[in-house]
C-alpha positions in Angstrom: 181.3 -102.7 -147.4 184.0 -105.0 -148.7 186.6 -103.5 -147.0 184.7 -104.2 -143.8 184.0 -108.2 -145.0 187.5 -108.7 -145.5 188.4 -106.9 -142.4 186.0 -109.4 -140.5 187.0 -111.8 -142.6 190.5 -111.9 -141.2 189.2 -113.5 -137.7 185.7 -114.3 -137.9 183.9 -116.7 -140.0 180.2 -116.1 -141.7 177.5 -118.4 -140.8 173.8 -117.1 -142.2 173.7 -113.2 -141.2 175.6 -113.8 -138.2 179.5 -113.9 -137.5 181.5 -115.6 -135.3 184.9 -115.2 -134.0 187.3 -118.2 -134.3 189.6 -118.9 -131.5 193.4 -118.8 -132.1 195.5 -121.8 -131.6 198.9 -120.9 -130.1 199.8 -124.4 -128.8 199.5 -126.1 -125.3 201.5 -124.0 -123.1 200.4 -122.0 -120.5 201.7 -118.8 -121.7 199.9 -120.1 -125.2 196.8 -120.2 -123.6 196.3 -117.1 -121.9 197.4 -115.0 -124.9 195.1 -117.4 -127.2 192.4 -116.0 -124.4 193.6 -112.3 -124.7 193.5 -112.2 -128.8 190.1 -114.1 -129.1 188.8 -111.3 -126.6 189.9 -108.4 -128.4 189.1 -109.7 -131.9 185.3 -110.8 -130.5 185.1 -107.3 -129.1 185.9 -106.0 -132.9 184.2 -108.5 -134.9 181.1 -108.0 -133.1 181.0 -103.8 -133.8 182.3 -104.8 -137.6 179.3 -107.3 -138.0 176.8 -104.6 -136.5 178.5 -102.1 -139.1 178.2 -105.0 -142.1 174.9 -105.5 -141.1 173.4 -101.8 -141.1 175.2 -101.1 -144.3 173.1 -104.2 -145.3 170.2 -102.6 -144.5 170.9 -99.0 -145.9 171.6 -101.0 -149.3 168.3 -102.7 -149.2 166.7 -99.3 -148.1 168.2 -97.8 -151.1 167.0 -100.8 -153.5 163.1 -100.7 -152.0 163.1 -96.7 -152.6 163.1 -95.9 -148.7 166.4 -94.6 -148.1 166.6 -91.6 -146.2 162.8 -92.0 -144.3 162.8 -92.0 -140.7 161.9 -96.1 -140.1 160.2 -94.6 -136.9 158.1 -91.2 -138.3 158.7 -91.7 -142.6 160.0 -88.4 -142.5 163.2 -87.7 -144.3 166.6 -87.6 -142.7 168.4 -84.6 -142.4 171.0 -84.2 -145.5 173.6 -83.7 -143.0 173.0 -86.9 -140.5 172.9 -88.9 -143.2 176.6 -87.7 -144.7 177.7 -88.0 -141.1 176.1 -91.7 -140.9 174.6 -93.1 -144.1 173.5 -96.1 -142.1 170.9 -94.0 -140.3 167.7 -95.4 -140.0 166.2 -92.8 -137.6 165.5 -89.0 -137.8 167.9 -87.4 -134.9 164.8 -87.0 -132.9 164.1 -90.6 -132.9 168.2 -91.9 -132.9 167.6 -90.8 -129.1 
C-alpha cells in the first residue's frame, strides 16, 4: 500500500479519505495550456483508480484487524482461497462480485 501512496502521491494531494489531483502549471502559452489540460486529464483518470485501490486495501486491512477478512460482506460466507489470491481486496464471494 505504500507503493501505491507514493505513486498517488506524485500528482495528487490527500485531503480526509479523499484525493485530489493538482493541476500542472506549464506557463501562459497556448500550447502550455492545452498540454497542462492533457496531463491533468490523464493523471485524474489514474489518481482516481489508485485512490479506489488505496481505499479497498484500506478496508481489507481493517477487515483483517476486526477478524472479518475473508467473509462475504454480502452472505458472511468465506471467500474462495483462490479469489482472494487473485484480489485480496475482495469483499464479495464471486456470486455476489456480480
Amino acid at each position: 500500500m505504500k507503493r501505491l501512496e507514493k505513486e498517488i502521491g506524485k500528482s495528487a494531494k490527500e485531503v480526509g479519505k479523499e484525493y485530489f489531483t493538482e493541476f500542472p502549471n506549464y506557463g501562459t502559452g497556448e500550447e502550455d495550456n492545452a498540454q497542462e489540460v492533457q496531463v491533468y486529464s490523464d493523471k485524474l483518470s489514474l489518481n482516481k483508480n489508485l485512490g479506489e485501490l488505496i481505499k479497498k486495501h484500506k478496508r481489507a486491512l481493517k477487515r483483517i484487524k476486526d477478524g472479518e477478512y475473508g467473509k462475504c460482506l454480502k452472505c458472511s460466507q468465506p471467500i474462495s482461497k483462490e479469489r482472494l489470491e487473485a484480489f485480496p481486496e475482495a469483499e464479495y464471494c464471486s456470486e455476489h462480485a456480480k
